[in-house]
TIMARDREN-514226 format. One record per residue (C-alpha): x, y, z. Coordinates in pm, 1 decimal, decimal comma. Last residue first. Example, Ala and Ser with C-alpha at 12.3 -4.5 7.8 and 13.67 -1.06 7.14 Angstrom:
<recs>
{rec {1367,0 -106,0 714,0}}
{rec {1230,0 -450,0 780,0}}
</recs>
This chain:
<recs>
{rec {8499,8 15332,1 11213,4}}
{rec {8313,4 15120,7 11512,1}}
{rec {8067,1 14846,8 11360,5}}
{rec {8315,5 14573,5 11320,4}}
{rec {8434,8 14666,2 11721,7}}
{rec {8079,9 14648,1 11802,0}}
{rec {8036,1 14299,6 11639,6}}
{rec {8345,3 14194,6 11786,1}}
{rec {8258,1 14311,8 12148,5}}
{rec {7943,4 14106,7 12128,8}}
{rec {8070,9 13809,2 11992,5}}
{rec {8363,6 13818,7 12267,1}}
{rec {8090,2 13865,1 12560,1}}
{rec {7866,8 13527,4 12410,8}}
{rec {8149,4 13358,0 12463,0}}
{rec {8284,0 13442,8 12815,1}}
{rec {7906,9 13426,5 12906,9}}
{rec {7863,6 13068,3 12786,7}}
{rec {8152,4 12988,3 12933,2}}
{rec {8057,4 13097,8 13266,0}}
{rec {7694,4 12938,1 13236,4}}
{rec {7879,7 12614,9 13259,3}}
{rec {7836,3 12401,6 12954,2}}
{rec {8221,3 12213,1 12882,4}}
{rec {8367,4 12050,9 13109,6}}
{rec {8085,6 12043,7 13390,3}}
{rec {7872,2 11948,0 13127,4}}
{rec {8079,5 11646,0 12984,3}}
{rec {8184,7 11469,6 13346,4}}
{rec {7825,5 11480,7 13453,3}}
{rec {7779,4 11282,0 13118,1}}
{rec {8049,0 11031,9 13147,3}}
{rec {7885,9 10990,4 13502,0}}
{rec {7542,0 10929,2 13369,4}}
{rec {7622,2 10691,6 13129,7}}
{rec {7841,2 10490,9 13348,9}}
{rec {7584,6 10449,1 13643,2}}
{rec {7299,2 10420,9 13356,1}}
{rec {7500,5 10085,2 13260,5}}
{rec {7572,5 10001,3 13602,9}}
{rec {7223,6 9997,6 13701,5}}
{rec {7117,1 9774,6 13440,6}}
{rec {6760,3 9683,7 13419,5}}
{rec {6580,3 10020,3 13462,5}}
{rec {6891,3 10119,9 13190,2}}
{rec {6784,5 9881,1 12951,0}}
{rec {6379,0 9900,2 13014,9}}
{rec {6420,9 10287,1 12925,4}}
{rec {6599,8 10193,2 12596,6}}
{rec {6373,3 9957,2 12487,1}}
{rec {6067,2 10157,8 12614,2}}
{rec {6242,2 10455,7 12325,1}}
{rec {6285,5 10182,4 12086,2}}
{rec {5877,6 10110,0 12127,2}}
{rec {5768,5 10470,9 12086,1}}
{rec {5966,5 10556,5 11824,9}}
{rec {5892,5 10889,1 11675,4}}
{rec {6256,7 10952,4 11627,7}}
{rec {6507,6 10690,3 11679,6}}
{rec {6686,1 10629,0 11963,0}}
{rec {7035,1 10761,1 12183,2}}
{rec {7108,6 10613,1 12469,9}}
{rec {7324,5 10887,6 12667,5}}
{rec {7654,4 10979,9 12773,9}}
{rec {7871,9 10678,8 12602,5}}
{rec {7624,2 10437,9 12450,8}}
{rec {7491,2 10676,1 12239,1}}
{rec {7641,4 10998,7 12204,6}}
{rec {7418,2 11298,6 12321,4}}
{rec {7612,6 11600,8 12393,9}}
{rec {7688,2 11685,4 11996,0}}
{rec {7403,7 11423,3 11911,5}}
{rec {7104,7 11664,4 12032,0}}
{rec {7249,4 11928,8 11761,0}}
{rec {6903,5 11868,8 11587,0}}
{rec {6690,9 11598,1 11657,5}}
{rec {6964,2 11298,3 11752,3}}
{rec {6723,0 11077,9 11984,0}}
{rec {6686,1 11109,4 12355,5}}
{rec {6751,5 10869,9 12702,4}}
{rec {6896,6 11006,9 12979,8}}
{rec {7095,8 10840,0 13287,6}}
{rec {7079,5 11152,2 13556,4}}
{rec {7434,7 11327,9 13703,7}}
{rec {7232,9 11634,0 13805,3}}
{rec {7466,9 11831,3 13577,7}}
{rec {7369,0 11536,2 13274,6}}
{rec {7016,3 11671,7 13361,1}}
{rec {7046,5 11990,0 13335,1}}
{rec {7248,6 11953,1 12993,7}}
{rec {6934,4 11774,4 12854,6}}
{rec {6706,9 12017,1 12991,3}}
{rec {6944,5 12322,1 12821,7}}
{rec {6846,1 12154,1 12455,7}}
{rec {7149,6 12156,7 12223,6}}
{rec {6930,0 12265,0 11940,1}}
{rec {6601,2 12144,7 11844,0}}
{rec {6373,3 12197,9 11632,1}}
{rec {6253,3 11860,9 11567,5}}
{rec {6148,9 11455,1 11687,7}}
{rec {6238,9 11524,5 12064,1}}
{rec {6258,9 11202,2 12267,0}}
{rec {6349,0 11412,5 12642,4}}
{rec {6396,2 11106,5 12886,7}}
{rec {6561,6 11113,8 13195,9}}
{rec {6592,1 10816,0 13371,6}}
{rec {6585,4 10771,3 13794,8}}
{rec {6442,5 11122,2 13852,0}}
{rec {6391,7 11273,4 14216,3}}
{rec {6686,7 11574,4 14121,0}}
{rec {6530,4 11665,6 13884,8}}
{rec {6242,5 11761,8 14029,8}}
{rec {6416,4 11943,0 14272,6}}
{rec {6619,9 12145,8 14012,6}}
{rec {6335,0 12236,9 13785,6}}
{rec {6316,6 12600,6 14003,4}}
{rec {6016,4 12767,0 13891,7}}
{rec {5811,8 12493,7 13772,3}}
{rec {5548,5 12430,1 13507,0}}
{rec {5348,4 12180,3 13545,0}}
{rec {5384,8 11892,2 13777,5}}
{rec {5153,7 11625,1 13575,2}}
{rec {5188,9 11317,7 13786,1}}
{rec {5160,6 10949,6 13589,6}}
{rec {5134,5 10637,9 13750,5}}
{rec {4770,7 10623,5 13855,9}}
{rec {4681,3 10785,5 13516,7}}
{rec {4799,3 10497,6 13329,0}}
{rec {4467,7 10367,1 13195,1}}
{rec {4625,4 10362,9 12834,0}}
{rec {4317,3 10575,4 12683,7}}
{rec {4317,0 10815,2 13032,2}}
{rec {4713,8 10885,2 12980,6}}
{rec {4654,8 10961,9 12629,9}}
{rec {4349,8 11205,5 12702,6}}
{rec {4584,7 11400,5 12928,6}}
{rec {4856,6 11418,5 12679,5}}
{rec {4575,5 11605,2 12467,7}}
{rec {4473,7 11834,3 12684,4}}
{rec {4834,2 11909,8 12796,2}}
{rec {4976,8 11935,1 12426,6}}
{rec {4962,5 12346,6 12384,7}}
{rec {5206,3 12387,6 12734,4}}
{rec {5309,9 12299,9 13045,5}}
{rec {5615,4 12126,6 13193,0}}
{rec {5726,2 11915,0 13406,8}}
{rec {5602,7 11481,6 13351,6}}
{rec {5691,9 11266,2 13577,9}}
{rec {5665,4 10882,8 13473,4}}
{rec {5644,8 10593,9 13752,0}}
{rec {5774,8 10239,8 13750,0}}
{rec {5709,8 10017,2 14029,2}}
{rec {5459,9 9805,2 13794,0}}
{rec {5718,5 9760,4 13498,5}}
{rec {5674,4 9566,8 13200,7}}
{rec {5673,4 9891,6 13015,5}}
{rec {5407,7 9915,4 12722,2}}
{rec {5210,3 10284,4 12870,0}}
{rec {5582,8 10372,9 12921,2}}
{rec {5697,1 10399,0 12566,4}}
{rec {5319,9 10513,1 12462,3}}
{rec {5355,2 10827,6 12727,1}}
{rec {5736,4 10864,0 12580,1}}
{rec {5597,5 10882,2 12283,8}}
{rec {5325,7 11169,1 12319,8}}
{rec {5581,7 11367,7 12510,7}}
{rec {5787,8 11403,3 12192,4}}
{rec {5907,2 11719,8 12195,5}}
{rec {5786,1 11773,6 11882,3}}
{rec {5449,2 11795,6 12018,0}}
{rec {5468,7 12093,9 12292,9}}
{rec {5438,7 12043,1 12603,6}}
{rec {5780,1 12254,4 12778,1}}
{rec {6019,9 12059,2 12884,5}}
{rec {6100,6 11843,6 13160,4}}
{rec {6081,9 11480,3 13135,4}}
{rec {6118,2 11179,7 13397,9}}
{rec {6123,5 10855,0 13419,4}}
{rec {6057,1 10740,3 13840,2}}
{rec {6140,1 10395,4 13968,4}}
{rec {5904,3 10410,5 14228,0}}
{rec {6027,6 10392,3 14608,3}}
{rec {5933,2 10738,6 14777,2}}
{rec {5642,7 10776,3 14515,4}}
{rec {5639,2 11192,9 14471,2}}
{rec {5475,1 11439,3 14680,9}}
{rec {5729,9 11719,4 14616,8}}
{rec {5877,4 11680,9 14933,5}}
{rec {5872,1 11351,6 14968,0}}
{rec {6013,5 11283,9 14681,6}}
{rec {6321,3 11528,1 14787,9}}
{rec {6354,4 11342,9 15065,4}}
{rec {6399,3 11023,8 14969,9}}
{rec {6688,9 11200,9 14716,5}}
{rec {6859,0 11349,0 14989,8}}
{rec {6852,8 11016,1 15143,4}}
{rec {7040,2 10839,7 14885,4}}
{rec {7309,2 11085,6 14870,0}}
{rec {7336,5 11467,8 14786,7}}
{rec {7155,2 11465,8 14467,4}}
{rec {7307,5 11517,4 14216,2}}
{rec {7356,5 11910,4 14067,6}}
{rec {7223,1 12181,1 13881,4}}
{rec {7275,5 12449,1 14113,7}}
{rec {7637,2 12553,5 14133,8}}
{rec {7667,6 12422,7 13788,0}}
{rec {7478,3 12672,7 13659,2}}
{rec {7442,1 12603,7 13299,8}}
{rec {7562,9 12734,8 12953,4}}
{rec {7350,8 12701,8 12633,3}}
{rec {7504,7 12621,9 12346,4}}
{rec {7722,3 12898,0 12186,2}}
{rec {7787,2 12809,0 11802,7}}
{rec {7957,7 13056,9 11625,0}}
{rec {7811,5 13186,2 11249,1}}
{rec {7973,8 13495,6 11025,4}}
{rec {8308,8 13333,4 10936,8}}
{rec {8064,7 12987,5 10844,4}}
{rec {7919,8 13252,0 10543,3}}
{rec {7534,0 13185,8 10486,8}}
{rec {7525,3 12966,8 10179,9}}
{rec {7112,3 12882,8 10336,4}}
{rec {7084,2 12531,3 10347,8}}
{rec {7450,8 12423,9 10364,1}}
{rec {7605,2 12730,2 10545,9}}
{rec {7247,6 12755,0 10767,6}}
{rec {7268,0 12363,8 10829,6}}
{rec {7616,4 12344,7 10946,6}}
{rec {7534,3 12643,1 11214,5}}
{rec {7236,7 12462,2 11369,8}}
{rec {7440,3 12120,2 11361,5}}
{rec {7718,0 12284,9 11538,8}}
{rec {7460,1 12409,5 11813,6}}
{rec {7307,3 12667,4 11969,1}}
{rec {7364,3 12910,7 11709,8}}
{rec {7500,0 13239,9 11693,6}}
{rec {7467,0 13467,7 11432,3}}
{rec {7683,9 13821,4 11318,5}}
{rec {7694,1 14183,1 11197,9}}
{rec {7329,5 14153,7 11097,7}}
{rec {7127,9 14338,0 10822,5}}
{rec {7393,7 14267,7 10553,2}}
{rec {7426,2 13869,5 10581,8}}
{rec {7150,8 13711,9 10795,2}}
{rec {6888,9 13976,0 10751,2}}
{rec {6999,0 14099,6 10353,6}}
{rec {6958,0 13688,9 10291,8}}
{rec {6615,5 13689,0 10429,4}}
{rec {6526,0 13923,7 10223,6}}
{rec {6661,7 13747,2 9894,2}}
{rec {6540,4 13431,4 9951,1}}
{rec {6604,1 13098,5 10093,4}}
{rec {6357,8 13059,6 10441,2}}
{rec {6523,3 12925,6 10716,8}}
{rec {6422,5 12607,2 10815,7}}
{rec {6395,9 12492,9 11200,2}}
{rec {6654,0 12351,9 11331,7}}
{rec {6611,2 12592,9 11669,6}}
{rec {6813,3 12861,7 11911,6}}
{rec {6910,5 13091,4 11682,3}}
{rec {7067,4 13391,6 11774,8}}
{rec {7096,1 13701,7 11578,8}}
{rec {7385,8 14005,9 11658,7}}
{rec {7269,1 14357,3 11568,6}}
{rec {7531,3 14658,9 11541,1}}
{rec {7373,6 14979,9 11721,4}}
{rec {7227,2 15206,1 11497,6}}
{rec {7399,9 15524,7 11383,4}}
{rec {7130,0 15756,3 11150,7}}
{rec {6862,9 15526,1 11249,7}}
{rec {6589,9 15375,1 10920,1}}
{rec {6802,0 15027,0 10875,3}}
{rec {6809,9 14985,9 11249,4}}
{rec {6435,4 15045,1 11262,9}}
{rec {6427,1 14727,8 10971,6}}
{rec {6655,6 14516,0 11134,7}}
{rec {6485,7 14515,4 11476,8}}
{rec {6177,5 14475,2 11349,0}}
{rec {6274,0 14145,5 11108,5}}
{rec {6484,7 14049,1 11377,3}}
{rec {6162,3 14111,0 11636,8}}
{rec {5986,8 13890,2 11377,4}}
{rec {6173,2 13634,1 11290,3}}
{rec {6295,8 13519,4 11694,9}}
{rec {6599,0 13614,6 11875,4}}
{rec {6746,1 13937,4 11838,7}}
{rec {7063,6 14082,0 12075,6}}
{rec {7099,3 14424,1 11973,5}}
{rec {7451,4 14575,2 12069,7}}
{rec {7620,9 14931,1 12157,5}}
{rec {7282,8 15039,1 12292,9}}
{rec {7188,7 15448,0 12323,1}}
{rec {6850,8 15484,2 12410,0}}
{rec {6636,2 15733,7 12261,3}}
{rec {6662,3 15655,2 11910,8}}
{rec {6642,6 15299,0 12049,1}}
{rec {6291,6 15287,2 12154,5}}
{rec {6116,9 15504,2 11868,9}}
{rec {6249,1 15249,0 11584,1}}
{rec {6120,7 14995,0 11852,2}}
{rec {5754,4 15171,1 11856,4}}
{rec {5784,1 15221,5 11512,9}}
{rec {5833,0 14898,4 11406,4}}
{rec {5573,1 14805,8 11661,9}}
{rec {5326,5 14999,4 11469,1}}
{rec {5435,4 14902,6 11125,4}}
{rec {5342,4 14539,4 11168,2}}
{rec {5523,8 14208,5 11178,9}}
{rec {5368,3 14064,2 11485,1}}
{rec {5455,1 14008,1 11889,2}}
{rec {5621,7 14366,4 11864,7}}
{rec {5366,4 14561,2 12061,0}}
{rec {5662,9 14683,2 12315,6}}
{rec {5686,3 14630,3 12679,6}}
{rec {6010,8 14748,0 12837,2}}
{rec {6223,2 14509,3 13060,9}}
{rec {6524,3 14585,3 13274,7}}
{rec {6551,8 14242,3 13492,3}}
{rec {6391,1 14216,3 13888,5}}
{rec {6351,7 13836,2 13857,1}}
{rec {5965,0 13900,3 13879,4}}
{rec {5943,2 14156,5 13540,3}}
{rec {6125,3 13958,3 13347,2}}
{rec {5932,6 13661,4 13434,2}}
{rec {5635,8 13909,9 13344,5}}
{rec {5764,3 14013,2 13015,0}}
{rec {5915,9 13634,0 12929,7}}
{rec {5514,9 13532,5 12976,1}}
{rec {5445,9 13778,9 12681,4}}
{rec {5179,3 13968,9 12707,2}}
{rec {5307,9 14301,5 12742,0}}
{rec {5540,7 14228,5 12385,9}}
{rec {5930,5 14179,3 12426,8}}
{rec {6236,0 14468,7 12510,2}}
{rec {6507,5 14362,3 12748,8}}
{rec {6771,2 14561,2 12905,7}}
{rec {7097,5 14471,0 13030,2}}
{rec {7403,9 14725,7 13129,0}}
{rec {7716,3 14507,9 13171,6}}
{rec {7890,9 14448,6 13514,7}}
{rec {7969,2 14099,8 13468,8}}
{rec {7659,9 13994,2 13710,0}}
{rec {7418,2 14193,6 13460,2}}
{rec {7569,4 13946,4 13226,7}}
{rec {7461,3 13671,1 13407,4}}
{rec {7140,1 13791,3 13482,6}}
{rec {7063,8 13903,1 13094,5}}
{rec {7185,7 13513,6 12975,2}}
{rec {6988,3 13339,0 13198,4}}
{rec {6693,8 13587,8 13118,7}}
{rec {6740,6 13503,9 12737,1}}
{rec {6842,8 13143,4 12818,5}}
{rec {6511,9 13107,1 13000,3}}
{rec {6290,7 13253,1 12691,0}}
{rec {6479,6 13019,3 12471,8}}
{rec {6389,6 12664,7 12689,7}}
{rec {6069,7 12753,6 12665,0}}
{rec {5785,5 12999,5 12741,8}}
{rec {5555,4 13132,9 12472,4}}
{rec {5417,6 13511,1 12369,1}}
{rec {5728,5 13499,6 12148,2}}
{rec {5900,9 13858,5 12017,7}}
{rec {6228,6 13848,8 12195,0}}
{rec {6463,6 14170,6 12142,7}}
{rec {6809,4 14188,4 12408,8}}
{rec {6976,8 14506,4 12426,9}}
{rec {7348,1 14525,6 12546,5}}
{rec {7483,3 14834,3 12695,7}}
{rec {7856,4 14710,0 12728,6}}
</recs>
């Protein structure tokens, strides 16, 4: 298949990597990938790096000039699929297909709770403009048939598939020493750990309280990621007088590492989530995690069985919950093997793929007379 993918987001997130997940994986399969986002988009130059297909289009905003530019893309390139994933390059994407003699059937992923607006245009998008949706998560899909009256027939859920092959434990004990020492970590703290991207609803602001109150001198949080809260975390970490026990990594290339030196993993998102991929990553690195139910968190997530799951915006239930498995090892032993158990079950990237394959072939077949 000749599959185009449309991203309009300057940003860099857990989308962004399923997008270029998705396009390598495919490209793996045989299938012709390309990629169209704006030039200053970090996805264009990770794109750009990982050797993908990408063109550079000014379709950050809702204007008539990048309409035209895509309108002008794909009536010289032939796609049997468009693969959109944010309002606006939908919106774009819809509206050049709308104007082409035989456009190419358009499929819509959404990767976040966030509302969707109830009116009439967004009801052509979802219903008339697009042949089908994908969510990354049940609760995603519930909420667009309740919110919305979108038709379930039209929605599938597809969380996000990972590579097994390498998200994984570490090796043994040793590994892990190693690792640290590596990456400059404390070779005998009790590290909690978060990676994703900084902004506030994931919650990094808690987690900072959570361990700012922990009884626990050895302990040490790791923080990967950048993003619009940085300042602001920083300034939290001064107040509390933490800053000792606190590394900022940034963002990473390859999270596996740093994942791999954890002790808890804690991602307290409050909204807009899906199935987050950082949560799967770390069950396939066999890592105890502590989260809340924010969107379709609680289809991976179930308390007491592969996670711990807390309230939102709870600072001192998520330090509960930390101090429990920092005081039971058996209890994050469990958790985290129930867990490993779950994503190699169920969230490879191969079954992402296979899925994501069959939507595309049905919306083509839909489209063909």
């Amino acid at each position: 298949m000749k599959i185009l993918h449309t991203e309009n987001s300057l940003g860099w997130g857990g989308q962004e990597i399923r997008i270029l997940s998705e396009i390598a994986g495919m490209r793996g399969r045989g299938h012709d990938m390309h990629l169209v986002c704006p030039p200053g988009a970090r996805i264009f130059a990770e794109a750009t790096r990982r050797g993908v297909p990408v063109t550079a289009l000014p379709i950050e905003k809702k204007r008539l000039r990048g309409l035209l530019a895509l309108r002008a893309w794909l009536a010289g390139h032939r796609m049997d699929v468009i693969n959109t994933h944010s309002s606006t390059d939908s919106w774009l994407a819809a509206l050049a297909c709308a104007t082409l003699g035989k456009p190419p059937p358009i499929v819509r992923t959404r990767h976040i709770s966030a509302p969707v607006p109830d009116n009439a245009a967004t009801r052509w998008l979802y219903t008339r403009a697009t042949q089908g949706i994908v969510t990354t998560g049940e609760a995603l899909k519930a909420q667009l048939v309740r919110d919305n009256g979108f038709p379930a027939g039209r929605i599938v859920s597809i969380p996000t598939g990972i590579d097994l092959a390498r998200f994984r434990p570490a090796a043994s004990a040793e590994a892990r020493r190693a690792v640290r020492a590596h990456l400059g970590l404390p070779a005998q703290a009790r590290i909690i750990g978060i990676v994703a991207t900084l902004r506030s609803w994931k919650g990094h602001r808690y987690l900072v309280e959570a361990f700012a109150s922990l009884d626990a001198p050895d302990a040490h949080l790791l923080i990967v990621g950048d993003g619009p809260q940085r300042a602001a975390l920083d300034q939290l970490v001064a107040a509390k007088g933490i800053g000792s026990r606190v590394t900022f990594a940034g963002n990473q290339a390859d999270v596996v590492p740093w994942l791999q030196a954890i002790d808890v993993f804690a991602l307290p998102s409050y909204a807009n989530e899906g199935v987050p991929q950082a949560i799967l990553q770390a069950f396939a690195c066999g890592l105890p995690v502590v989260t809340t139910a924010a969107g379709a968190i609680g289809e991976v997530a179930r308390d007491g069985d592969t996670a711990l799951v807390v309230g939102m915006e709870d600072a001192a239930a998520l330090a509960r919950a930390i101090r429990r498995l920092l005081d039971d090892p058996a209890l994050a032993e469990g958790l985290a093997r129930r867990a490993h158990a779950l994503a190699q079950a169920r969230f490879s990237l191969d079954a992402m793929l296979d899925r994501m394959e069959d939507v595309f072939r049905a919306a083509i077949g839909a489209r063909e007379p």
